[in-house]
C-alpha positions in Angstrom: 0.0 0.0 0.0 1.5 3.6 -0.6 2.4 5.3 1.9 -0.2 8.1 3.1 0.7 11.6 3.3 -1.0 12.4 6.6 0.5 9.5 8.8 3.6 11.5 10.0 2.5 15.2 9.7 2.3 16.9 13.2 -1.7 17.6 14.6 -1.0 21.4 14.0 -0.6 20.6 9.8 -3.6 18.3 9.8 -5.7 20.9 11.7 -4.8 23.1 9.1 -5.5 20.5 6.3 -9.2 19.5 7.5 -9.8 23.8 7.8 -8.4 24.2 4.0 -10.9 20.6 3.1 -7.7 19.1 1.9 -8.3 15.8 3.9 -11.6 15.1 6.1 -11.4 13.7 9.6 -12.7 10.4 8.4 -9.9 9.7 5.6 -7.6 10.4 8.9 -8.8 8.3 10.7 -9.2 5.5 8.5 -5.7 5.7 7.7 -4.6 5.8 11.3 -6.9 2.6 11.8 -5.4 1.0 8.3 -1.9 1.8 9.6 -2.5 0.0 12.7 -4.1 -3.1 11.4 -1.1 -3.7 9.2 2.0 -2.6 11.8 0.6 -3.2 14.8 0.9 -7.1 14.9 4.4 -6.3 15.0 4.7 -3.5 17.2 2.0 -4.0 19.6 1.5 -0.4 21.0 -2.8 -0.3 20.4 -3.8 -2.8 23.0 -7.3 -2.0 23.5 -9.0 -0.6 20.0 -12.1 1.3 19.9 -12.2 1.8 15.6 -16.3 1.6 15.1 -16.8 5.0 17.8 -13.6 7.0 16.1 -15.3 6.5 13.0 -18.6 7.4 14.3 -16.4 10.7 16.2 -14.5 11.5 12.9 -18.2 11.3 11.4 -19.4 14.0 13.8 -16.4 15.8 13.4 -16.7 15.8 9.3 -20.3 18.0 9.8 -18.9 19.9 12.7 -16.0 21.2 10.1 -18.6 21.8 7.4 -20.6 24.0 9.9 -17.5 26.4 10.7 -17.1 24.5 14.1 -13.6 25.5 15.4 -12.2 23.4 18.2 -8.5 23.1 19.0 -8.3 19.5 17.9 -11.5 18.4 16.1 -11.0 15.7 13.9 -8.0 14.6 15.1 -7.1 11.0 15.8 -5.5 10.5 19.3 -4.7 7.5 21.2 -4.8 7.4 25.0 -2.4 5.7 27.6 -4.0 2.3 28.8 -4.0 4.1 32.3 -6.8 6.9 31.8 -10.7 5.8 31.9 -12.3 5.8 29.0 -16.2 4.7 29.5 -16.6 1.8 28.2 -13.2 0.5 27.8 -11.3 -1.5 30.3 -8.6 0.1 32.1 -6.4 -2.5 34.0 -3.1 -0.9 34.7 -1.6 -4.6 33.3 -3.6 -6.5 36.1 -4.2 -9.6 35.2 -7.0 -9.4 38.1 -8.4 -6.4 36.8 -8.1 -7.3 33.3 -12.4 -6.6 33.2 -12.5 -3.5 34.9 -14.8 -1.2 32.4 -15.1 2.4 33.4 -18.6 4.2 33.2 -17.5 7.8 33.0 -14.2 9.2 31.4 -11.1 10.2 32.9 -11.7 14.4 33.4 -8.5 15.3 31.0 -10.3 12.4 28.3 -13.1 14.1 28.8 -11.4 17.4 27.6 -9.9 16.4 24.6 -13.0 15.0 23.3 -14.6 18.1 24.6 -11.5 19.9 22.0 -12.7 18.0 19.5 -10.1 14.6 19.5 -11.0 11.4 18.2 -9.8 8.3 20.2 -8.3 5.3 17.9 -7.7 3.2 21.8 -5.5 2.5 24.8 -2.0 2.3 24.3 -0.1 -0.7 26.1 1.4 0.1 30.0 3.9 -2.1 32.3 2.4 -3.7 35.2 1.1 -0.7 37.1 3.1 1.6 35.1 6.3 0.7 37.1 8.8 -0.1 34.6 10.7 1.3 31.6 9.4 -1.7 29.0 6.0 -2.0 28.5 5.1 -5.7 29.0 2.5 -7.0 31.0 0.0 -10.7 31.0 -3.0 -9.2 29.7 -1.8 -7.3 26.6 1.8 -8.9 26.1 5.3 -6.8 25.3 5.4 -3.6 22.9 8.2 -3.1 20.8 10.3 -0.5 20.0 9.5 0.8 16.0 13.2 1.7 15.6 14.2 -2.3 16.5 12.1 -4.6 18.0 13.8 -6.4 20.2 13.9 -3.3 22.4 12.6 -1.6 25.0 9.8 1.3 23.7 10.5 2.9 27.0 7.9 2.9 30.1 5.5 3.6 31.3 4.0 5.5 28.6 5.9 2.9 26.4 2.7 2.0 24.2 1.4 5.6 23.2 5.6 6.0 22.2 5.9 3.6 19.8 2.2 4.5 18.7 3.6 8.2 17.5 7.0 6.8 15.9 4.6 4.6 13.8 2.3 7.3 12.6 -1.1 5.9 14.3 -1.9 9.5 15.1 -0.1 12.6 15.8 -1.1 13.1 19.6 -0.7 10.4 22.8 -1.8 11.2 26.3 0.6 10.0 29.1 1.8 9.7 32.8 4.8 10.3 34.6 6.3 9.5 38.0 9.7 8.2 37.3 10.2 9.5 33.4 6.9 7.6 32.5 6.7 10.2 29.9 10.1 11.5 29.2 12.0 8.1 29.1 9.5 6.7 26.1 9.9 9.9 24.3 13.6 9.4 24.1 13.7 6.0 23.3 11.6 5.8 20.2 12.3 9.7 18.8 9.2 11.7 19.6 7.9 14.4 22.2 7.0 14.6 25.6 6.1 17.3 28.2 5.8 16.4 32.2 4.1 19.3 33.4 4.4 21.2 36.4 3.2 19.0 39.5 -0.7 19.2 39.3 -1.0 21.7 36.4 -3.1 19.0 34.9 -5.6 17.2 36.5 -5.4 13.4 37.4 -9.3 12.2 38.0 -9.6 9.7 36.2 -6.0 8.3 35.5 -6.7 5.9 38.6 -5.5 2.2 39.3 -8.6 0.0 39.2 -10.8 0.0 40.7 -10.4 3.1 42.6 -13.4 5.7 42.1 -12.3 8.4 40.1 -11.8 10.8 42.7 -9.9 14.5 42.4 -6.3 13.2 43.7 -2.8 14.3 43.3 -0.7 11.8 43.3 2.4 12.6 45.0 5.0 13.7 42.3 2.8 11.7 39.2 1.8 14.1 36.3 -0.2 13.0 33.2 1.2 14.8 29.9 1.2 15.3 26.3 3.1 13.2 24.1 3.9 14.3 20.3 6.0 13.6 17.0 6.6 17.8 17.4 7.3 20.1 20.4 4.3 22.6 19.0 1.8 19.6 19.0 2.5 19.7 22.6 1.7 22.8 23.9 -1.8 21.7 21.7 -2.4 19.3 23.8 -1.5 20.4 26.8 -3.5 23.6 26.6 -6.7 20.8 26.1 -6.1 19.4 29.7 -4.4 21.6 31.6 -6.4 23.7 34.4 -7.8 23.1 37.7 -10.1 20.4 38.4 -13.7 22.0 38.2 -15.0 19.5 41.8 -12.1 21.1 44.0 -11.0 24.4 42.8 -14.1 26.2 41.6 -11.9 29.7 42.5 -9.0 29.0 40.3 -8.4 30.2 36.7 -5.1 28.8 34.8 -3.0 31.4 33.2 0.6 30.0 32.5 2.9 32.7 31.7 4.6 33.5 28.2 7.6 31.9 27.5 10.6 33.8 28.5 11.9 34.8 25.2 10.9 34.8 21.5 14.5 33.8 19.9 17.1 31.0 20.4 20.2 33.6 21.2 18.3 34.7 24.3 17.8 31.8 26.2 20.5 30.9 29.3 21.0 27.4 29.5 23.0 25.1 32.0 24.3 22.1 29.9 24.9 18.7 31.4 26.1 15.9 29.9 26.6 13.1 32.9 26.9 12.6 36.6 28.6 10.2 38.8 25.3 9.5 40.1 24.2 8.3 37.0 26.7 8.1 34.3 26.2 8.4 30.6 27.5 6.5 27.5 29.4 7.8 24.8 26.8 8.1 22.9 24.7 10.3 24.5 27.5 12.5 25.7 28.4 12.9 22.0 25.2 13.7 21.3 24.9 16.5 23.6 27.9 17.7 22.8 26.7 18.6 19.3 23.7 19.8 20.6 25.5 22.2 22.9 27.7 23.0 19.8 24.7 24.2 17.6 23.2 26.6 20.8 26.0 27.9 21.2 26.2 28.4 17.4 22.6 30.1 17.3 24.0 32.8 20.2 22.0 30.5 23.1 24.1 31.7 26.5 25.6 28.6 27.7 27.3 27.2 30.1 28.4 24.2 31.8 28.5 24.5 35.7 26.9 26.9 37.8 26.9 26.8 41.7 23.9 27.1 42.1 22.3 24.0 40.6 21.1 22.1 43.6 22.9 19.2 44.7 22.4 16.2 42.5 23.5 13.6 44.6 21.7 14.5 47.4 18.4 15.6 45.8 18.1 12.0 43.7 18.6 10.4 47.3 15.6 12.5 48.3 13.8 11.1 45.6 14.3 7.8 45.9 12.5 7.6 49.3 9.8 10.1 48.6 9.2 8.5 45.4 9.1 4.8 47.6 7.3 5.7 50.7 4.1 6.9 48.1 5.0 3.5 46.0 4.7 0.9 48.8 1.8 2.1 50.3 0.1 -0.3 47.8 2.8 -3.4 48.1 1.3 -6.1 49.6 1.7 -7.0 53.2 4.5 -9.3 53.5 6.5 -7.7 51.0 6.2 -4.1 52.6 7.0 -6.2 55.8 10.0 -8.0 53.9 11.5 -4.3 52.8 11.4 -2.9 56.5 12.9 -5.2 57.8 15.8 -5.5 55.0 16.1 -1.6 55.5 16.3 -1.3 59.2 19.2 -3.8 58.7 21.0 -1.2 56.6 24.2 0.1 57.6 23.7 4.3 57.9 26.8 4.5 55.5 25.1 3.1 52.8 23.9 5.7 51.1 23.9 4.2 47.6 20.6 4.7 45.4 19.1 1.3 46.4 19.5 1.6 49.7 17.8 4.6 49.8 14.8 3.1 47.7 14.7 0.3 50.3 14.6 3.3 53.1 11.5 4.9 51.4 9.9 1.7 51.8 9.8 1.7 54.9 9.5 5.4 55.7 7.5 6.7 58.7 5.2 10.0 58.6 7.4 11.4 60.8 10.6 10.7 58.6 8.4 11.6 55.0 7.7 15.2 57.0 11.1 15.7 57.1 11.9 14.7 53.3 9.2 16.8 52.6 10.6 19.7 54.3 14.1 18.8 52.2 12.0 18.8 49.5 10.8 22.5 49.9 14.1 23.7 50.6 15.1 22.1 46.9 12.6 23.8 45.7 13.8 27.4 47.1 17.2 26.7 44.9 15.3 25.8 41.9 13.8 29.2 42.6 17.3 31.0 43.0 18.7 29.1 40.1 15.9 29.7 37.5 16.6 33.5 38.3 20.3 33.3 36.5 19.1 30.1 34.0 16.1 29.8 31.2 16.5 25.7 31.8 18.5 23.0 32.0 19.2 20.5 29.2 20.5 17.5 30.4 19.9 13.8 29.4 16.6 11.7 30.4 18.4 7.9 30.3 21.7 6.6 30.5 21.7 5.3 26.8 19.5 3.9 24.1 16.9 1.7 24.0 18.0 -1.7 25.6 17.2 -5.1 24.3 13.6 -6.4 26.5 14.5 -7.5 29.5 11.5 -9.0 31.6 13.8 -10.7 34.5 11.5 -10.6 38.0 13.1 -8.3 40.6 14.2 -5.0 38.7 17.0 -4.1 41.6 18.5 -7.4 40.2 18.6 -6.1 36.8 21.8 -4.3 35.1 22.0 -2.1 32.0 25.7 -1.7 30.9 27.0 2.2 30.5 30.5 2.4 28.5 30.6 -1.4 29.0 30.4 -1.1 33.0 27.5 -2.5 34.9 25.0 -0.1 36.6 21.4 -1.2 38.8 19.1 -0.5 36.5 16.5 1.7 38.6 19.6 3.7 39.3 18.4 5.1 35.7 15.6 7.2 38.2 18.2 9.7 38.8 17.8 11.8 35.7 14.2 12.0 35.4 14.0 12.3 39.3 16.0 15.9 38.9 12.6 17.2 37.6 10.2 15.1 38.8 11.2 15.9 43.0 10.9 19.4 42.6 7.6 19.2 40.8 9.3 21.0 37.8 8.4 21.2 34.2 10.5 19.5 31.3 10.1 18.4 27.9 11.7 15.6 26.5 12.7 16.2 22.8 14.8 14.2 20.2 18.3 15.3 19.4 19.4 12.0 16.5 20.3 8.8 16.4 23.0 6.7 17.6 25.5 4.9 15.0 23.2 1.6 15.6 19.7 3.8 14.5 18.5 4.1 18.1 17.0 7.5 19.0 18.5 9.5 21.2 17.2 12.8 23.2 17.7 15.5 26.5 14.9 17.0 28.3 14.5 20.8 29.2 13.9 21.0 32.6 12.0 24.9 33.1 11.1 27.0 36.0 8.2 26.0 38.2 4.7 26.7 36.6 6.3 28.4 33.6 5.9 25.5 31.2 6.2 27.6 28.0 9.4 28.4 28.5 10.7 25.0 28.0 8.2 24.1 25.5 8.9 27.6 23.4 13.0 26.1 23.6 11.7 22.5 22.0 10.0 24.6 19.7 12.6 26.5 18.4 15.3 23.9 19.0 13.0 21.8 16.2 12.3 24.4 13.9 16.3 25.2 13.9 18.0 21.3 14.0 15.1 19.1 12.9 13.3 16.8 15.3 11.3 13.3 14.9 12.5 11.1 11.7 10.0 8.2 11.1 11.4 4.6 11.6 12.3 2.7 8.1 10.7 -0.5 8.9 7.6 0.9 8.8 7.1 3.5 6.5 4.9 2.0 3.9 
């Protein structure tokens, strides 16, 4: 079949095509649904399809057009993250026990984009309660990564990922509590943005079968997720704003984006850590990236004092991030991990300890993290008034090969041909996620082997447009997403 020439454009052109009547929203989504029938066997990204109502929504969306209707994204086919309610479909999380869980009502930021206009193609695949970086699980099996796959797609947002690198729509929604957005972005090529801590609301994006109640997840997010950096502000714009059944008094107004231009934008560069070391590759590759800004007059530099503390503040993260994670581990195991931690030596103070610490973390002990966690917060504040963002990598390196071996502190990913524990790998993500800050995650090439590789732009607290504006204009100068080969028919 020839390849159609809407599969890869970015929601932005096709919003401009169904206004100008050079495509209608059914062709779209037909070939969205014809490209997933024929890849997706392979790929396995669309777990859950809901074909007949699209249709029936890019039906609707045909006469809205014809009438004048303008909506940010009618007619546009979407997928959804597995995670988020959408009535009538089942949302399991990758629990085999909830595999028949079936939502009456949809998730509040679902709800929204269909509101904007969206048509929904399905539910993208997840890990087992979104708590890895592959996306396997028993009910819907493994998703591959478009670029090769016998890789990872990234996690948890692995399946609407690999759904934007194959061109089954130009918009995903997404989650993110340990890079669940970010780290997916960067291994298959595409866009992400991990908003602001609670700038978008979560009802609805619940583990089954929890009522979907207004509740902020300690450090989660849900997101946009894109083949272009403009596509996400798009889509973020559709869910973003305060949750209409607990903040009736609130109105969202995000300010502008610092600057207009590349050359005046301050950036702190980073290319690796001790915490969490890079490879080669991705060094080199931000290396050329901080070659071109610096190029295009971009102010940057390389260290600055006042960047918080890395090693401590990922230590901070792991137990924070833990002590909200184990509250739902079963009883023996959260029994098993106390016990383990209060055998720990106090000079261990290496990443996994400190994940087996959160575990076990009292109130009284979170209070205090917390308060560490508001001081962090105060030099993000101090450093954002010398700095525009940070660039700095989101993983270690490329996509690996799957790995589904039980027990991920047992796991290892090799760095420079060293071996590191692979949820060590939170560290870089974490440096956004603690503070609550905002960072887009957007595609800088490819490694010699064809793998995608990427930084995030970690931005100022509640001033998400500032780091989305840099994406944008870091595309629009260098390039961005490049479709995979293998599927490009």
């Amino acid at each position: 079949m020839a390849k159609s020439q809407w599969s890869f454009k970015t929601a932005i052109e096709i919003s401009a095509a169904l206004a100008a009547k050079q495509v209608s929203a059914v062709e779209l989504t037909q070939d969205a649904i014809g490209r997933i029938e024929r890849h997706d066997a392979k790929i396995n990204a669309v777990c859950v399809r809901d074909f007949d109502r699209a249709l029936a929504t890019a039906r609707a969306a045909h006469t809205a057009l014809a009438r004048g209707e303008q909506k940010p994204l009618l007619g546009i086919p979407i997928t959804v993250k597995e995670s988020y309610n959408v009535a009538g479909l089942p949302t399991t999380w990758g629990i085999p026990e909830q595999k028949n869980f079936t939502p009456t009502e949809d998730a509040l930021s679902v709800a929204r984009v269909k509101d904007a206009g969206a048509v929904i193609l399905g539910k993208t695949n997840v890990p087992l309660v979104l708590g890895d970086w592959q996306s396997y699980n028993d009910i819907y099996g493994t998703t591959n990564n478009p670029y090769d796959l016998g890789r990872t797609p990234g996690g948890s947002s692995g399946g609407s990922s690999a759904a934007l690198a194959a061109g089954y729509g130009p918009l995903s929604l997404g989650s993110d509590i340990g890079g669940s957005l970010r780290v997916p972005a960067f291994h298959c090529g595409v866009y992400a943005h991990k908003p602001s801590y609670a700038l978008a609301p979560s009802r609805g994006h619940t583990p089954p079968p929890l009522p979907p109640l207004p509740f902020n997840r300690d450090l989660s997010v849900i997101g946009p997720m894109a083949r272009s950096a403009a596509d996400l502000t798009l889509l973020l714009d559709a869910i973003a704003g305060p949750d209409p059944l607990d903040a009736n008094a609130y109105r969202l107004e995000l300010p502008a984006p610092r600057h207009a231009a590349l050359k005046d934008f301050r950036v702190l560069l980073i290319d690796t850590d001790p915490v969490m070391p890079t490879d080669s590759v991705v060094r080199g590759s931000i290396e050329r990236l901080a070659a071109n800004l610096a190029k295009a007059g971009v102010k940057v530099e390389r260290q600055s004092k006042l960047l918080p503390d890395f090693a401590a503040s990922t230590r901070l993260y792991m137990r924070i991030l833990m002590s909200f994670l184990a509250a739902s581990f079963a009883p023996d195991v959260y029994e098993g991990a106390k016990q383990a931690a209060a055998a720990l030596p106090e000079s261990d103070t290496s990443l996994a300890a400190e994940r087996l610490r959160g575990i076990a973390l009292s109130h009284r002990d979170w209070v205090m993290a917390d308060g560490g966690r508001t001081r962090l917060r105060a030099q993000w504040r101090e450093f954002f008034k010398t700095f525009d963002a940070v660039i700095c990598p989101i993983m270690p390196t490329p996509a690996y090969p799957h790995d589904h071996s039980p027990g991920q502190e047992k796991r290892r990913i090799m760095i420079d041909g060293k071996e590191h524990v692979y949820p060590d790998q939170l560290a870089w993500p974490g440096i956004a996620t603690l503070p609550g800050l905002p960072s887009t995650a957007i595609p800088t090439g490819f490694a010699p082997d064809g793998l995608p590789i990427g930084v995030q732009i970690v931005g100022p607290w509640l001033e998400d447009r500032t780091p989305l504006k840099l994406a944008e204009l870091i595309e629009r100068e260098f390039g961005g997403f490049v479709p995979p080969k293998m599927f490009d028919d």
